[in-house]
C-alpha positions as CSV (number, residue, x, y, z in Angstrom):
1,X,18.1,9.0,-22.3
2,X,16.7,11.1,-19.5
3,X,14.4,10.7,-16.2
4,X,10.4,11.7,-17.0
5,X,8.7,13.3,-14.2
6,X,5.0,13.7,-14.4
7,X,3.9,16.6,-12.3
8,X,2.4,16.4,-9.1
9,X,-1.6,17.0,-9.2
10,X,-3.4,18.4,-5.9
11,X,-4.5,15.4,-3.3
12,X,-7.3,15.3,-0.4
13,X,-5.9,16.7,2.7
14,X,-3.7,15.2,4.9
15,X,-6.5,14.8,7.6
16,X,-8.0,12.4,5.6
17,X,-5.1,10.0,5.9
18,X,-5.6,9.5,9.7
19,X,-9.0,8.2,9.1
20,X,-8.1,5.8,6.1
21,X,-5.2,4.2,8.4
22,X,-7.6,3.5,10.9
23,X,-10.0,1.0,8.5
24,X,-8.5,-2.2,7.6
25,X,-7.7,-3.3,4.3
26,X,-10.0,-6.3,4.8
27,X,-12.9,-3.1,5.0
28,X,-11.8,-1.5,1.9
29,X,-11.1,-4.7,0.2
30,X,-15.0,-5.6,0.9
31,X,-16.2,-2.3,-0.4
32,X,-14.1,-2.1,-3.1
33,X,-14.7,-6.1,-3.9
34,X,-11.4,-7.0,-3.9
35,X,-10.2,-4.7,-7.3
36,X,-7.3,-3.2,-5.5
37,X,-5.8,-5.8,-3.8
38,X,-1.9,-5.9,-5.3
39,X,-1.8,-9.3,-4.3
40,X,-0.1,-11.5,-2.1
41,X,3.5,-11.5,-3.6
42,X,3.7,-8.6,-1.1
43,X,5.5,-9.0,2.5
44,X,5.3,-6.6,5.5
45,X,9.3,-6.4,5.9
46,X,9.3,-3.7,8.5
47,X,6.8,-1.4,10.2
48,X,4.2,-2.0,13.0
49,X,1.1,0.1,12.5
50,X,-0.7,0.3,9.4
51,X,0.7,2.2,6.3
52,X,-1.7,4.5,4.7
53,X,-0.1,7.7,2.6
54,X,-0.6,8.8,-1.4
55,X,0.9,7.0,-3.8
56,X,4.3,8.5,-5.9
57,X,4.9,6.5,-8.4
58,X,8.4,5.4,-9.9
59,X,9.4,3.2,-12.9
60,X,13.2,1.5,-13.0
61,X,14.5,0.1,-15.5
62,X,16.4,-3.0,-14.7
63,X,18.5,-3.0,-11.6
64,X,18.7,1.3,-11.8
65,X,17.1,2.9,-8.2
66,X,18.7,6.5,-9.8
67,X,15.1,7.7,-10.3
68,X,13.9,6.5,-6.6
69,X,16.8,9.3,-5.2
70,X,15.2,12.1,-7.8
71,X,11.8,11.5,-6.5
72,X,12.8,12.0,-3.0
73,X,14.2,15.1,-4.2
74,X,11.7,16.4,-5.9
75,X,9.3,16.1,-3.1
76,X,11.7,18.1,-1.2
77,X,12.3,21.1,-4.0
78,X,8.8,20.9,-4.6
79,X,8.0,21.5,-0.7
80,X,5.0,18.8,-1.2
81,X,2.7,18.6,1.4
82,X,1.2,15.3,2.7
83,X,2.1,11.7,3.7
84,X,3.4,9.7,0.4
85,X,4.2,5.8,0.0
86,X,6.7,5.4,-2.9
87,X,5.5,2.7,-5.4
88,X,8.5,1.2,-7.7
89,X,8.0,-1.2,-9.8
90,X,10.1,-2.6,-12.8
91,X,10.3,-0.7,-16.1
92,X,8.1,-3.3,-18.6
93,X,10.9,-5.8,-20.4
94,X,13.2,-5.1,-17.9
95,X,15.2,-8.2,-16.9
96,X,14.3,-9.7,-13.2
97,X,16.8,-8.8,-10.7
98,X,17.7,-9.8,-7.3
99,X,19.3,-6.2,-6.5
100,X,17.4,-4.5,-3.2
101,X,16.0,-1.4,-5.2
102,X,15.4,0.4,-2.0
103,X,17.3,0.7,1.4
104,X,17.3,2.1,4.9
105,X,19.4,5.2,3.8
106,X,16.1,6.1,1.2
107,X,13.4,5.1,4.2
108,X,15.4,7.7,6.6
109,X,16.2,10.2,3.8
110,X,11.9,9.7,3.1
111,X,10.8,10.3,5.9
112,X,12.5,13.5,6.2
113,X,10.5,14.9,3.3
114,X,7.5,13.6,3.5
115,X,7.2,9.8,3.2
116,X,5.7,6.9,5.4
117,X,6.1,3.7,3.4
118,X,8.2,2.2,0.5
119,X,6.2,0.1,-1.6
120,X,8.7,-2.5,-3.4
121,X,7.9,-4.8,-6.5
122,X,11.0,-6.6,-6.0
123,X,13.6,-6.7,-3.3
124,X,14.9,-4.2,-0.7
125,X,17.7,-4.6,2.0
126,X,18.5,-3.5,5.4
127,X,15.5,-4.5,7.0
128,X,17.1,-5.5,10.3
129,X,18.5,-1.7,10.6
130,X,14.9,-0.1,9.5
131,X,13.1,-2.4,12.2
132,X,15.6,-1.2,15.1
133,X,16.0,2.7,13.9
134,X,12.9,3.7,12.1
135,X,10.0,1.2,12.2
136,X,7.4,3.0,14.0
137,X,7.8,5.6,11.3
138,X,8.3,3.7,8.3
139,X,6.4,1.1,6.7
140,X,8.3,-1.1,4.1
141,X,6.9,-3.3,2.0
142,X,8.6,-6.1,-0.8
143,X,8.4,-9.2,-2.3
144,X,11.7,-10.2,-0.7
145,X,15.2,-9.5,0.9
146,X,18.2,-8.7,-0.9
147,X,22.5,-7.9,0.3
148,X,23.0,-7.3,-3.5
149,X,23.5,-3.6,-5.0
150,X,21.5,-1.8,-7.4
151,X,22.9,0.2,-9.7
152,X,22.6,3.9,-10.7
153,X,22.3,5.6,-14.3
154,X,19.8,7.4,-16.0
155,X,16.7,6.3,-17.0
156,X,13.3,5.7,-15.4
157,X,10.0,7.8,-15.0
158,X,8.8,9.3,-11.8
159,X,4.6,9.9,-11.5
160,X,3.3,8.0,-14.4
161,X,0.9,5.2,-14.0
162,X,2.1,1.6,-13.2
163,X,0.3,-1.5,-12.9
164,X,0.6,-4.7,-10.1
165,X,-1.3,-7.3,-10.6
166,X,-3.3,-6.2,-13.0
167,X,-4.1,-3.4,-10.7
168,X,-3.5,0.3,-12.3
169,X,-1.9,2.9,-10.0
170,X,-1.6,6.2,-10.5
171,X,0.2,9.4,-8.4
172,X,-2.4,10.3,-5.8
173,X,-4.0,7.4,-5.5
174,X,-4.3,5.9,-1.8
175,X,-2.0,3.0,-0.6
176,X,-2.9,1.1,2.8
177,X,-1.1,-1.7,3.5
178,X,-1.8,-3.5,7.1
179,X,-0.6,-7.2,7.9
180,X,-3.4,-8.4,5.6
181,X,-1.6,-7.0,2.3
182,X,-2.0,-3.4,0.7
183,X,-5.0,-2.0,-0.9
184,X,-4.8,0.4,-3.8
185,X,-8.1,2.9,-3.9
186,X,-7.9,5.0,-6.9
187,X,-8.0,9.2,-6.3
188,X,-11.7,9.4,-7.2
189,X,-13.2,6.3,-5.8
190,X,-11.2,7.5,-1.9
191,X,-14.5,9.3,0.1
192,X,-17.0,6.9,-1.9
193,X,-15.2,4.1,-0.8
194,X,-14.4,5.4,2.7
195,X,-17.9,6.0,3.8
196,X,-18.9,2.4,2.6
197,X,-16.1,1.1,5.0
198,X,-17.4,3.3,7.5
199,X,-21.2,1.4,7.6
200,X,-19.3,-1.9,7.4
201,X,-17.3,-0.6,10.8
202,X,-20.9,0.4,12.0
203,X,-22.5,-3.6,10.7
204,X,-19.6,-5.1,12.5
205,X,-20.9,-3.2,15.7
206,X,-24.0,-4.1,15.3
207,X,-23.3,-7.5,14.7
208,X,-21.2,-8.2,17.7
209,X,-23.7,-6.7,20.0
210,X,-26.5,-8.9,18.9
211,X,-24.1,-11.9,19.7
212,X,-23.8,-10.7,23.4
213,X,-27.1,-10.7,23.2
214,X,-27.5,-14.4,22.8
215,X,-28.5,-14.6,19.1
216,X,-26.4,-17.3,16.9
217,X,-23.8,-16.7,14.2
218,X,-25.9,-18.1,11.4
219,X,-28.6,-15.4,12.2
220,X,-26.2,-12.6,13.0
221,X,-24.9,-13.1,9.5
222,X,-28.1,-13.8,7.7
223,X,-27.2,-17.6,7.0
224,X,-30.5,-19.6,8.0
225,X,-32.3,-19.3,4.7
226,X,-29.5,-21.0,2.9
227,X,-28.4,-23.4,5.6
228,X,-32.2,-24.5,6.2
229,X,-32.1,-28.1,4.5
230,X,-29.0,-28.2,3.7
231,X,-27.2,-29.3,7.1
232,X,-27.1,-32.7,8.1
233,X,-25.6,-34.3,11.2
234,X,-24.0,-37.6,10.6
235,X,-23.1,-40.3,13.6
């Protein structure tokens, strides 16, 4: 048995991720009509801002993190540029566990090379000690809390595609993940998709300013047509 990793392939420029962590995943949700979403199994366990960074992708088998610690050194021999959100997920037929496949130790030992969030389908642990020593940092996110151990041996793949609820993600691809729930835009869909949340920012603008203007929410949002005989006001 050994550890596959799939090679890292060139992403947009780090720039780019400043502007994607300033849209709401609600924004690219709408423009992307809800296809990303990883659903809402997912928790916010620690972090305060929202999480926006290129996806690394690693499979576990079982209760087995080994592979987690060779990605976060492979980013480091590699000298990787950018902001990256580890995504681990559970090797297909792998029992369900309720071992915390990723800890404080890997968010600190992350963030040194390179990473901003941990994105967890399953447990992690220490989330008290990430929220008091790294949370402005580090964004974690998991479908729960675990104090039991994982355990270590060889196997998994690092880079390959996964899937989350019926959602495919592959290396590169952009994670954001606000309080709203985490949004996966795949690598070529991430400018397209930007500049369509970027007129929805503008519409919302818009909007709002014909409001303080005095004009009604039906007609701000284009509602009369449809509501026009079909309202009635009972005693």
């Amino acid at each position: 048995m050994t550890i596959n990793i799939h090679k890292l392939q060139p992403v947009l420029e780090t720039y780019f991720l400043d502007e994607a962590k300033s849209i709401p995943t609600s924004h690219w949700g709408q423009a992307l009509d809800g296809i990303g979403f990883l659903g809402s199994d997912f928790k916010r366990l620690a972090g305060q801002s929202t999480m926006a960074g290129w996806a690394l992708t690693v499979t576990c088998p079982d209760d087995n993190n080994l592979a987690t610690y060779l990605a976060l050194q492979y980013m480091l021999d590699t000298a990787t540029q950018g902001r990256w959100v580890m995504v681990i997920v559970h090797e297909k037929g792998s029992e369900p566990t309720e071992a915390a496949m990723w800890n404080y130790l890997q968010c600190a030992m992350g963030w040194e090379v390179g990473f901003v969030g941990a994105l967890v389908a399953g447990n992690v642990a220490d989330v008290d000690e990430l929220r008091v020593k790294l949370e402005k940092e580090f964004s974690m996110f998991g479908y729960g809390t675990s104090p039991v151990p994982p355990t270590q041996s060889i196997g998994g793949v690092i880079g390959a595609p996964v899937e989350i609820n019926g959602v495919t993600i592959r290396t590169g691809d952009l994670i954001v993940g606000d309080s709203d729930g985490i949004i996966c835009i795949p690598r070529d869909m991430i400018e397209k998709t930007a500049a369509k949340c970027s007129h929805t920012i503008v519409d919302e603008v818009n909007k709002l300013q014909h409001v303080r203007e005095g004009m009604g929410a039906v007609d701000v949002m284009g509602f009369r047509e449809m509501l026009t005989g079909n309202v009635e006001i009972v005693e």
